[in-house]
C-alpha positions in Angstrom: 15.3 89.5 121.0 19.0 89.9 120.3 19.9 87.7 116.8 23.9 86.8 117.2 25.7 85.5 114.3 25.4 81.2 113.9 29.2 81.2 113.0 32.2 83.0 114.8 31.6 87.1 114.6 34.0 89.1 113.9 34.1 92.9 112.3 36.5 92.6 109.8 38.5 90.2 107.3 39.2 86.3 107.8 43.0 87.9 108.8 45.1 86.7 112.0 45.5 89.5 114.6 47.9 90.5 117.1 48.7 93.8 118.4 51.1 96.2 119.3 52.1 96.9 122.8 50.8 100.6 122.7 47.1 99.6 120.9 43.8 100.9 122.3 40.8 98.7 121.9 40.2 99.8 118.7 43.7 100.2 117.0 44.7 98.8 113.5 46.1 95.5 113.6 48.9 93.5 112.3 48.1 89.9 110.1 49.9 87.4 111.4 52.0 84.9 109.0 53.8 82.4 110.9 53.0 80.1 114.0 55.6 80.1 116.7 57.7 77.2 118.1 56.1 77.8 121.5 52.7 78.0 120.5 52.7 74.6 118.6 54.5 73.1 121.7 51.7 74.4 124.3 49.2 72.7 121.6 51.0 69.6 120.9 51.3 69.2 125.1 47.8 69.6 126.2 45.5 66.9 127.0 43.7 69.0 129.3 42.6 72.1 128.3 41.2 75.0 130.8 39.3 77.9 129.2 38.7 81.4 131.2 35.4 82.5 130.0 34.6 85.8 129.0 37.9 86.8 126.8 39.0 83.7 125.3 35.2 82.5 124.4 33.2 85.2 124.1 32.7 88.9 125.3 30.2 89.0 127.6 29.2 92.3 128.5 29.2 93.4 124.8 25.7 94.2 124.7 24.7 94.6 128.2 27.6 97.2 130.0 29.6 96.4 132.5 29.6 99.6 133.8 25.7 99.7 133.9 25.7 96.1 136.1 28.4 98.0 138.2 25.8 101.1 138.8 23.0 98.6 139.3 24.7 96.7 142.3 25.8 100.8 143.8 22.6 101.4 143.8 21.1 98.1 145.1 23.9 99.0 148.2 22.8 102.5 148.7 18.5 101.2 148.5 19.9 99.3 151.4 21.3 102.3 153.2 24.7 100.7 152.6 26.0 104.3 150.8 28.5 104.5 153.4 30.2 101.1 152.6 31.8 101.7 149.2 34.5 104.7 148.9 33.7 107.4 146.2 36.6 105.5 143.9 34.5 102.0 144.2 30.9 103.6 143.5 31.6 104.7 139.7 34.3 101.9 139.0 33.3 100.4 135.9 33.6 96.7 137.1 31.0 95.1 139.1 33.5 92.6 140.5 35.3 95.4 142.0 32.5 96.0 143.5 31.6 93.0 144.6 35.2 93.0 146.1 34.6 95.8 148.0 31.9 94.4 149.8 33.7 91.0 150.3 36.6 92.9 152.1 34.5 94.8 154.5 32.0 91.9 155.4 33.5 88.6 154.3 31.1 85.4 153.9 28.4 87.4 154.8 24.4 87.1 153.9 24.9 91.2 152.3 27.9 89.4 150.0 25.9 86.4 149.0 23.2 88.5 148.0 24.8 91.1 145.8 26.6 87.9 143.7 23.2 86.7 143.4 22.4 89.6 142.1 26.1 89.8 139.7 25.7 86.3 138.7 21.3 87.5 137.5 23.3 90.3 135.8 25.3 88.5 134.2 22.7 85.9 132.7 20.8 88.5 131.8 24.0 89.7 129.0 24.3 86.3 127.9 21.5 87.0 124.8 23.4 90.1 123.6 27.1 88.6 124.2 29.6 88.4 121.3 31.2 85.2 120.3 35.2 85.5 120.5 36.1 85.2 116.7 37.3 81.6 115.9 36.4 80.2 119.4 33.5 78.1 118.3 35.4 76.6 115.8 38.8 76.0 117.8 36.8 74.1 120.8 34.8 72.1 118.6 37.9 71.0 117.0 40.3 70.4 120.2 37.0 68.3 121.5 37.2 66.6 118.7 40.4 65.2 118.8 39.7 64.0 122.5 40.9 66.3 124.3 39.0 67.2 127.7 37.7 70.9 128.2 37.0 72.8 131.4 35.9 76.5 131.9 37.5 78.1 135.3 36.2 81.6 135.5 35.4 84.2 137.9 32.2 84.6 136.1 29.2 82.8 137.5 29.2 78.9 136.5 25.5 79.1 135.8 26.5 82.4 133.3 29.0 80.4 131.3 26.8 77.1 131.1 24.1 78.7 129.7 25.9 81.1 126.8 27.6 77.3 125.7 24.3 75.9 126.2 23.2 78.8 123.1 26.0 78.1 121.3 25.7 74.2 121.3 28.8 74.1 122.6 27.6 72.7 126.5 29.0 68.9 125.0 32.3 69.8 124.5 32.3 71.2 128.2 29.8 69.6 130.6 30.5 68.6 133.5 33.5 70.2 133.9 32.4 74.1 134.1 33.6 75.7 137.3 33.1 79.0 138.4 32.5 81.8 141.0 31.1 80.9 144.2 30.2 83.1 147.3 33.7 81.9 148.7 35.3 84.8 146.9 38.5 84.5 148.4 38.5 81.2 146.0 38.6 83.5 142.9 41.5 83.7 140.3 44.4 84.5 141.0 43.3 81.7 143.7 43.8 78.5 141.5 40.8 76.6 143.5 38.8 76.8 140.0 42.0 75.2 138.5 42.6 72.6 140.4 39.1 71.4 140.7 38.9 71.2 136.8 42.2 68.9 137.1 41.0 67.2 140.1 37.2 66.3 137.9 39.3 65.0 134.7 42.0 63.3 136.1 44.8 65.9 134.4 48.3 66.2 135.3 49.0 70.1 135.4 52.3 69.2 132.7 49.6 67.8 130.1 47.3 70.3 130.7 46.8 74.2 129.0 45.5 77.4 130.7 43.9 79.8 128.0 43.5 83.1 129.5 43.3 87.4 128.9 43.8 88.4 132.1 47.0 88.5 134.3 44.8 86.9 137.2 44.4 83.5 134.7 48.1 83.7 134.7 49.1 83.8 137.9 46.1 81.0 138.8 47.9 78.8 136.1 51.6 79.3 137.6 50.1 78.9 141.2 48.4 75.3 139.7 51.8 74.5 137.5 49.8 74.8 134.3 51.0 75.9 131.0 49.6 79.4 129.9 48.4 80.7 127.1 47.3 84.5 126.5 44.7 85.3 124.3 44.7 89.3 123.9 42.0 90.9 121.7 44.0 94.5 122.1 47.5 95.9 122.9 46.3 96.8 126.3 45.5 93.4 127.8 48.5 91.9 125.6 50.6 94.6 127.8 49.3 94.0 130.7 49.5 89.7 130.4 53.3 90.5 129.0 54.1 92.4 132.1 52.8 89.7 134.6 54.9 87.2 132.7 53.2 85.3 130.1 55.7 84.0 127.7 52.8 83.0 124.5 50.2 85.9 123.8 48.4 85.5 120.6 45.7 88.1 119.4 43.8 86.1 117.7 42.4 82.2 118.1 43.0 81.2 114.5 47.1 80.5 114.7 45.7 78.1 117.5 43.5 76.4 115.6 46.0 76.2 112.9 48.4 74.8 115.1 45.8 72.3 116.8 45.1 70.6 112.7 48.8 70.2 112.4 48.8 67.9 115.0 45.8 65.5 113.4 
C-alpha cells in the first residue's frame, strides 16, 4: 500500500511559486509577494467553479507512469494484431491519450475504441493510490465550498478516476454530483466544451459567474469556447509557456495566492 500525506504534499517550504518562462520541471522557483488585481477579480466573480482534474488537484500519474499506461495500451493493440494501426511516432509517445486518439481517428465510435478507454480509464484507477495531491488544493476547495460556492470537475480523465481520488481525499462532498468526465464519445473531449457546459447546465451557472481552473491549453480553449473565465494553474515554466501562448491572461504557479485571495473575500 502506497501511504500519501493527510495534508497538502509538497517538497519544499510553505513559499508561493511561480515560474519563469524558460523553467524545466524541476527549476528553482520565485516566492511570490503580492496578489494581482486580476486574480482577486476572477475569485471575487465566481459562483461557479469548474476544476480540470489532474493539474490543478492532484498529479495523477505521479506514482504510476504515464508513459508505462501508454506502453500497456501499445501492447494491448499489437496482442490484438492491431501493430499496423498506430505509426512508429504514436507507439512510444509517452501519453496514453494520444494514443487513445490515434485509435479514435482511425476507427471512430468503435467497439476496438471503447475497449481500449476501458482499459485507460482501469489504468488510470489503478494510479489513483500512488497520486500526489496538488500542494494547497485540499485546502483551497474546502474553503471555496465553504463559502457556497458550487464545484464541478470537467476533465478528460475518466469520471470514475476523479471520483474516487476525491472519494480518498474526503473531498467527494464538496463535488458530488457534479463530476464530469471522459466518455467513449471522444470527439466530446476538451478543447470540446461539452464537459463544460454540462457542469453549468447541472448547477444552474451563468458562464460570467462562473471560473475555469485549468494547466493545459485545451482547459483554455474549452473555457473560451463555453464563455467562462480562466484561470491557469502552472506547476512549471513549461506548461505556464505553453497556457501563456494559447492566451490565458491569469497563470499562477502555485494555489496558495488563490486561497489568499478567496479569505479576502469572507
Amino acid at each position: 500500500m502506497v501511504r500519501r500525506p493527510l495534508g497538502n504534499h509538497h517538497d519544499g517550504p510553505d513559499t508561493l511559486l511561480v515560474t519563469s518562462d524558460t523553467a524545466s520541471d524541476t527549476a528553482q522557483t520565485e516566492p511570490v509577494t503580492e496578489l494581482t488585481e486580476e486574480l482577486r477579480e476572477l475569485i471575487a466573480g465566481a459562483r461557479f467553479v469548474l476544476f480540470d482534474f489532474d493539474g490543478p488537484i492532484c498529479r495523477l500519474f505521479a506514482g504510476h507512469s504515464a508513459e508505462d499506461v501508454a506502453k500497456d495500451l501499445v501492447e494491448w493493440l499489437e496482442r490484438q494484431g492491431l501493430r499496423g494501426l498506430l505509426t512508429e511516432e504514436e507507439r512510444v509517445h509517452p501519453d496514453p491519450m494520444a494514443v487513445l486518439y490515434a485509435v479514435n481517428l482511425r476507427h471512430p465510435h468503435s467497439d476496438l475504441v471503447t475497449e481500449l478507454e476501458e482499459r485507460l480509464t482501469q489504468q488510470e484507477l489503478k494510479a489513483v493510490p500512488s497520486a500526489w495531491p496538488t500542494e494547497f488544493a485540499d485546502a483551497l476547495i474546502r474553503t471555496w465550498s465553504a463559502v457556497g460556492a458550487r464545484l464541478a470537475i470537467a476533465t478528460n480523465n475518466s469520471a470514475r478516476t476523479a471520483a474516487s481520488y476525491l472519494a480518498s481525499r474526503g473531498l467527494s462532498g464538496c463535488f458530488a454530483p457534479n463530476i464530469y468526465g471522459r466518455t467513449q464519445d471522444l470527439h466530446h473531449l476538451k478543447p470540446d466544451p461539452h464537459c463544460l457546459n454540462r457542469a453549468l447546465s447541472a448547477m444552474g451557472a451563468a458562464p460570467s459567474s462562473s471560473l475555469m481552473i485549468g494547466d493545459a491549453p485545451t482547459d483554455f480553449e474549452a473555457a473560451q469556447r463555453a464563455g467562462i473565465p480562466f484561470l491557469g494553474y502552472a506547476r512549471n515554466g513549461r506548461k505556464e509557456k505553453l497556457l501563456r501562448e494559447a492566451g490565458a491572461g491569469v497563470v499562477v504557479g502555485s494555489l496558495e495566492p488563490v486561497r489568499r485571495a478567496l479569505w479576502r473575500q469572507v
